[in-house]
N, C-alpha and C positions, 0 to 999 in steps of 0.2 A: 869620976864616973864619965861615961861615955856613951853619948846620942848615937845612935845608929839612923842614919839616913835611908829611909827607905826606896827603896826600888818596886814592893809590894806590898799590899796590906796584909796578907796573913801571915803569922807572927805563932809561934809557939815558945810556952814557957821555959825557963834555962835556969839552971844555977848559977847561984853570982862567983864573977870570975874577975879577974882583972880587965881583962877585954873580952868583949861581948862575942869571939867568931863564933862560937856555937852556934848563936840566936841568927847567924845572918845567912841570907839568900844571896843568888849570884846578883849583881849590880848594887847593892847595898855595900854602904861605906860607912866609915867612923874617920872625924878632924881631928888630927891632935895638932897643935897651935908648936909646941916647940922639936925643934928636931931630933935633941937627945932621945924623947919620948918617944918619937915616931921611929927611930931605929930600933927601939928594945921592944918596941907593940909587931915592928918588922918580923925580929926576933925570935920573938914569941908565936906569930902566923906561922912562920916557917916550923916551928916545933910545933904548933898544933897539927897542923897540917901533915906533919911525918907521922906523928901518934895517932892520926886516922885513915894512913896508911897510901895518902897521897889524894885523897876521894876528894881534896878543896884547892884550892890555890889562889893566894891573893898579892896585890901589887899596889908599892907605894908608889905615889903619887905629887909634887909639889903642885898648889894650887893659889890662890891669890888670900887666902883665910888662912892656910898651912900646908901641913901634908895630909893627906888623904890614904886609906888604907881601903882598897876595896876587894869586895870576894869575886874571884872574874872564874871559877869552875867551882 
């Protein structure tokens, strides 16, 4: 399961998924700790992202805790 770091407090309810992009706002992120993870969560943004038709876009990140996955449109 995966923390979304918030960038804002309002929040609306999502189906449970593997990773959380539905539920996030732009400047909100999620850590995954190993890097295999972080490529296939990449992955999977990139396929979210097509299946809604391009309206998000998100960028990994290495950071000092892992990689970082954040929504920046």
């Amino acid at each position: 399961m995966f923390v979304i770091d918030k960038a804002s407090e309002q929040r609306q309810p999502s189906e449970r998924v593997s990773y959380p992009f539905g539920s996030m706002f732009v400047g909100d992120s999620i850590l995954i700790e190993d890097f295999r993870r972080a490529e296939s969560a990449r992955v999977a943004a990139i396929q979210f992202a097509r299946r809604r038709g391009g309206a998000c876009k998100f960028s990994l990140r290495k950071t000092r805790e892992g990689w970082r996955i954040f929504r920046i449109a």
